[in-house]
N, C-alpha and C positions, 0 to 999 in steps of 0.2 A: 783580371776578373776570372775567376775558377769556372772552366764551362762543366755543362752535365758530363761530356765524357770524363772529363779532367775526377769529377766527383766518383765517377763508375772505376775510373783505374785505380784511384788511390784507396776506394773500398775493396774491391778483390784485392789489391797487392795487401793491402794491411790486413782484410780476412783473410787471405793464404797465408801471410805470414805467421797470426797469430794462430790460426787454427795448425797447419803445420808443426809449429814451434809446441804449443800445449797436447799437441796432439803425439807426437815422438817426444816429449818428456814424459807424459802420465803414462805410454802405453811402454814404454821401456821402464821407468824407475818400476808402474806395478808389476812390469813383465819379470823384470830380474828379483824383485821382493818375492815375488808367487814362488817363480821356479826357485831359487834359490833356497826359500823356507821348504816348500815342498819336496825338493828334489834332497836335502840335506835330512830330513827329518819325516817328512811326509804327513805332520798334522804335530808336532809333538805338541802343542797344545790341540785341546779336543774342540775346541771354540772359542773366540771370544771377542771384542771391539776389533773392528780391525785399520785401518790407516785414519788420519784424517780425514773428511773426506770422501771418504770411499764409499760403497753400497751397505756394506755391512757396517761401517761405525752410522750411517742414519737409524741404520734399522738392529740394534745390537742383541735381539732375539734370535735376528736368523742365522740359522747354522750357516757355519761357512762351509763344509762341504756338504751342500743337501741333497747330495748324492750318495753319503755314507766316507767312508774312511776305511784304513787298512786295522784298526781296531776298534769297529763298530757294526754290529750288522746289516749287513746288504739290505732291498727291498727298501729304502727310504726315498725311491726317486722313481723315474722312467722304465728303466734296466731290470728292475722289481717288478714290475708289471701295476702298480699301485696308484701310477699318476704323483702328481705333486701334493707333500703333505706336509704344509710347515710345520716349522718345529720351535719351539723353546727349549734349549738345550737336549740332552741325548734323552732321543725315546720320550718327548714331551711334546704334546702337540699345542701350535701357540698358544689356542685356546685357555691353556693351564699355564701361560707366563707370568710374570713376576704383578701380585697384584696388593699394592701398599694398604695392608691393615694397620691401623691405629693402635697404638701397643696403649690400649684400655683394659687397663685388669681392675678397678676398682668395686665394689662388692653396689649395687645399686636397688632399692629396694630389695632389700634382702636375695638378689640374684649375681653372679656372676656375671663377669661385661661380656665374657664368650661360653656358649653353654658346655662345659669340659664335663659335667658331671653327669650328664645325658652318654652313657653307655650301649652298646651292642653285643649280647654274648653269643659270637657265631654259631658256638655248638648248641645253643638251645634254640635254635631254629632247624626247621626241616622242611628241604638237604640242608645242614650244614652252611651257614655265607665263608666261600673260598672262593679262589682267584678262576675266573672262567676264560671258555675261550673266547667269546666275545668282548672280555674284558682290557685282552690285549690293543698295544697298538696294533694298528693295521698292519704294521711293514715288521712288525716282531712277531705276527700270528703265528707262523710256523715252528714257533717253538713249543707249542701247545702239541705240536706232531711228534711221532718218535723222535729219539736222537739221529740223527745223518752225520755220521763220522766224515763222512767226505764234504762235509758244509757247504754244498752245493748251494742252499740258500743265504747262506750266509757271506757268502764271496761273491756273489752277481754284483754288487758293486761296488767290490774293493782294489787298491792298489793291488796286484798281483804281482807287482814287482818288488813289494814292501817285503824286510825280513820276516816281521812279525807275520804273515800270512803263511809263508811256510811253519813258521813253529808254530801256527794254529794247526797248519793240514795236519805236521805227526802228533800236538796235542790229542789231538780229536781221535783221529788212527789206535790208540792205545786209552780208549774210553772202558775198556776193561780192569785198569788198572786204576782208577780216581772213581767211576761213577758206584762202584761198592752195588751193583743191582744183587735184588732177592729172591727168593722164587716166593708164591703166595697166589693164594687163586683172587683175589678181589685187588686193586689199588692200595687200598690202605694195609691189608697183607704186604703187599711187596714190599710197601715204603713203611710198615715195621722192619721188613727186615732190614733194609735198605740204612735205616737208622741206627738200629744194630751193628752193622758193620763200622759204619762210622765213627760213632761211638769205638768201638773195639780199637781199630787203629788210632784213635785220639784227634779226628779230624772234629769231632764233635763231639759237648758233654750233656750228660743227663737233664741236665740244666738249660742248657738253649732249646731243648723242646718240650719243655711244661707245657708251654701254649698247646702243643697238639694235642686234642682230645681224643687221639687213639693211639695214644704213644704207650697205654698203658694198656689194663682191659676196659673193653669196650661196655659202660654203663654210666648211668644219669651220677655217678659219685664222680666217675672220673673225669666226666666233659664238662660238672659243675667245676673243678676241681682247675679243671685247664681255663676254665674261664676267669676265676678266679686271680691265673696267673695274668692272663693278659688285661685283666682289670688294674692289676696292680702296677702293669707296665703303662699301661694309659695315664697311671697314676702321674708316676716318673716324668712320662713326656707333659703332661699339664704344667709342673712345676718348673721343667726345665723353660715352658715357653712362657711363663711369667716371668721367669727371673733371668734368661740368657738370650731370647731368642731376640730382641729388640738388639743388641748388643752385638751378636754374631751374623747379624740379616746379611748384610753386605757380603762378609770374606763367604758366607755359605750359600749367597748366591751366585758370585762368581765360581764357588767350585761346584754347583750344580755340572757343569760340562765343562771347567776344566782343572783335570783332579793332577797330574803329573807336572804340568805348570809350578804347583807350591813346590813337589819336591824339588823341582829342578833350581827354584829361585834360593830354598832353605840352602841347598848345595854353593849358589852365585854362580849356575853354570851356562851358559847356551847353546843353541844346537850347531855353530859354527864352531864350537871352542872343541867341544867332547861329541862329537855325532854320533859316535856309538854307544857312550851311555843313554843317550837318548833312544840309540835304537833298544838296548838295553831295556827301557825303560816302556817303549811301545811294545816289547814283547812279552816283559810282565803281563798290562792287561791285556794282550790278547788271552793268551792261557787266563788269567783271571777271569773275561769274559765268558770264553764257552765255558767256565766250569760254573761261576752262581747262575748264568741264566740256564743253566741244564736245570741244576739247585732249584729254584727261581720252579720252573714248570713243573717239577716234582713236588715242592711242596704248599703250593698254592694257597699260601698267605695273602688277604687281604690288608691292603695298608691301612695304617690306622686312624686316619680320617675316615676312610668307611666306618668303623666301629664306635667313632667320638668325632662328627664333625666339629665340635666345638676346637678342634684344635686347629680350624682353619689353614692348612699349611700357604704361606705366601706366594711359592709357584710348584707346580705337578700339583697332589704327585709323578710320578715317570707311568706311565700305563704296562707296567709290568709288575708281577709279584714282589713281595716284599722281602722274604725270607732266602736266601742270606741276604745282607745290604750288598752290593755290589761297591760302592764304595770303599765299604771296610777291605773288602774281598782284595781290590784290585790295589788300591792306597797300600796296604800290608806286604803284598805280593811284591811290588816294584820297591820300597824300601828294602824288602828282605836280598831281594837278587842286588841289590844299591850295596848293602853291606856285607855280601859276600866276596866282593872286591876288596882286596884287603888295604887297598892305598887310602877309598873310604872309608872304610873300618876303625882303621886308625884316626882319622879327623871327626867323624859322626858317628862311631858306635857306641860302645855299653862302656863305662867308666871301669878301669882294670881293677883298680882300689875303692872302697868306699869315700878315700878323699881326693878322689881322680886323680889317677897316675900321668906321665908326661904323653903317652899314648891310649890311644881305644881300643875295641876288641868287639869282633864281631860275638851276637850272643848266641850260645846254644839253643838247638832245640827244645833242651828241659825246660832252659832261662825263660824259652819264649814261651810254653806250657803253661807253666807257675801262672803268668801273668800277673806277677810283682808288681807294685806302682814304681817301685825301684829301674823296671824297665823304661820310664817314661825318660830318665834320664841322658838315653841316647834320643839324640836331636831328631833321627830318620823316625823312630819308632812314636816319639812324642807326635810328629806330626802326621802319621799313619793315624793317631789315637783321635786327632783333630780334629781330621778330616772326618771320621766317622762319627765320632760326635756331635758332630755339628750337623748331619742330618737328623739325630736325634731330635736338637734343639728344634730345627726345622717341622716337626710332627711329619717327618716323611717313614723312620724308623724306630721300628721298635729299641730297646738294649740291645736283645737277644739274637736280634737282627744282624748287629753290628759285632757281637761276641761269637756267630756262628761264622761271621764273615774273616773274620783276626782268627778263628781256626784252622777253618779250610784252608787260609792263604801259607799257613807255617805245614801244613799237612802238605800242600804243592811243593812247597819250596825245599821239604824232607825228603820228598822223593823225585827230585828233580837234581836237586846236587848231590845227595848226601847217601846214604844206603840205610834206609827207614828199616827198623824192628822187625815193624808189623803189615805195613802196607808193601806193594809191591814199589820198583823203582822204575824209574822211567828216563828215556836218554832221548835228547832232542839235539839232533845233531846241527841243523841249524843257529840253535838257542847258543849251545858250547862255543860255536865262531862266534859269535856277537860278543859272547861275557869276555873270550880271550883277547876281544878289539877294543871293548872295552876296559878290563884290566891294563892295556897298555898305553890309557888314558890319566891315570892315577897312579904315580908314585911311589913309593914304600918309603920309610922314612925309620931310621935306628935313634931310641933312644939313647941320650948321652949322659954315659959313667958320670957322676960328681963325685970328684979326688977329695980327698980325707983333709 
């Protein structure tokens, strides 16, 4: 007959054991998953489900690092001074996570099932409806302040050990040579000039700023005239979210936060196999970050939900400017530094022939200007193109949005490798070791002669 002690030992031995036992399995398998992913890559995904399991697959809105990352801005946690601010993916606060509309578009009583035809023309209000500072997130407010080359706010809580942080510090260092400033006695003065310049070296076309209603001169024809444009693009995004967005919700709300993930998977590659295209890859958006959220505060675009809530977007917007799209920006960016590796180039770049030759070829600057549909051909650039459209679908971005952003990123990546015409060049010393460790990740490959 079992007495109580007999009961009390076999309980602690069997709860020491099991606790023990599940206790050094879970804290080692997730110990060596964490470091491992992190110490190899440091986030190369920016978010997303994470183990079975785990804290984060219960809850797969929260950021996994809600502390920030080594290619995201600081100020998202403690270290910021800001407190704890959750998030739905990057620069989303949960509040704006993912929330399932009805894909009801049928015409009902003579009304549409979402009212898309209820318009906002910013410039016929006064001031003006643009992006304010109170409009920011909390933990991005600072960008609404000058530029700080030394990103002193933007590094409080980042990897500092991460490559991508340094090639942020001498991005940032040489904001002379990319931010194109004007002189002008008012704001919208500067940032005509400021636009001007851009334009001029081809980072931007005459065409991605209709919307602004002082791009031109300053009267009731030409702010009728900008509104006009953005009417038209309100237009575009209604129909893309009747006809695509039920269709694309899923893959465009997993790349809400995590954008480098698709390229790496279109490639079949992971962070143990190639780590330094990954790092590679996190140095892309770093440079692509400071450059559209500088972008981003300069030209303070309202999204376009503000102007047509009828377009509902299903989660965000992001609490930050619209104009460039940071997606296109960054998505663009890290394909272009992807196929300047010539071992990739060959497997995923431009078709040499128009009936595709035995190898690829990375495209030129002109190739990537033109903006061909012929360009979609290459597999990097096709899903550069996807990624940014599909926040279109999303009613998060304008076109223009996304055409300002596939500019800028070939304007970086001109005067980053290559010795640009017209803009200055720029050398990141940092950057150059990654691409050279990367380069000797990817192969070269000779085509072969067929004998007669």
């Amino acid at each position: 007959m079992a007495t109580r002690s007999d009961g009390l030992s076999d309980g602690l031995s069997d709860g020491l054991s099991d606790g023990l036992s599940d206790g050094l399995s879970d804290g080692l398998s997730d110990g060596l998953s964490d470091g491992l992913s992190d110490g190899l890559s440091d986030g190369y995904s920016d978010g997303g489900p994470g183990g079975a399991g785990g804290a984060y697959a219960r809850n797969p809105y929260k950021r996994r690092r809600p502390q920030g990352g080594g290619d995201r801005p600081g100020g998202t946690g403690f270290p910021g001074g800001y407190g704890r601010i959750a998030r739905s993916g990057f620069a989303t606060p949960e509040d704006l996570a993912f929330k399932p509309w009805a894909s009801d578009f049928l015409v009902v009583g003579g009304l549409p099932a979402y009212p898309t035809d209820q318009r906002i023309n910013p410039w016929a209000l006064n001031p003006a409806l643009e992006w304010r500072t109170e409009d920011w997130d909390p933990a991005l407010r600072f960008w609404s302040l000058p530029f700080d080359p030394t990103l002193t706010e933007w590094l409080q809580t980042t990897n500092l050990a991460s490559p991508n942080v340094m090639v942020a510090r001498e991005f940032a260092a040489q904001h002379q040579c990319w931010q194109f400033v004007g002189a002008g006695a008012t704001e919208e003065e500067k940032l005509k000039f400021q636009i001007a310049g851009l334009i001029e070296v081809g980072w931007l076309k005459d065409t991605d700023v209709e919307w602004w209603g002082y791009a031109g001169p300053r009267s009731d024809r030409a702010l009728a005239k900008a509104g006009e444009r953005i009417c038209n693009e309100l237009d575009d995004l209604a129909i893309l979210m009747n006809d695509a967005r039920a269709a694309y919700l899923a893959e465009a709300r997993a790349q809400d936060s995590e954008l480098r993930p698709y390229v790496g998977h279109l490639l079949g590659i992971d962070t143990c196999q190639k780590p330094y295209t990954a790092h590679l890859m996190r140095c892309a958006t770093a440079v692509a970050h400071i450059a559209y959220m500088y972008f981003k505060a300069r030209f303070r675009r309202v999204r376009p939900s503000r102007l047509c809530a009828g377009l509902a977007p299903p989660f965000g917007p992001p609490q930050h400017a619209a104009f460039p799209s940071g997606h296109s920006t960054a998505a663009h960016l890290v394909v272009l530094f992807l196929l300047r590796i010539p071992g990739i180039a060959q497997l995923y770049g431009l078709p040499t022939l128009p009936t595709s030759g035995p190898l690829r070829k990375e495209p030129t600057v002109a190739e990537l200007r033109a903006g061909l549909p012929e360009l979609l051909q290459c597999p990097l650039l096709w899903v550069a193109d996807r990624l940014a459209r599909n926040r279109e679908r999303m009613g998060l971005h304008y076109a223009s949005d996304s055409a300002a952003g596939r500019r800028i990123a070939i304007g970086l990546y001109e005067a980053l490798f290559l010795t640009p015409e017209k803009a200055q060049p720029m050398r990141l010393p940092t950057l150059e070791r990654i691409f050279k460790r990367a380069e000797s990740e990817w192969p070269t490959f000779t085509a072969v002669q067929k004998s007669g």
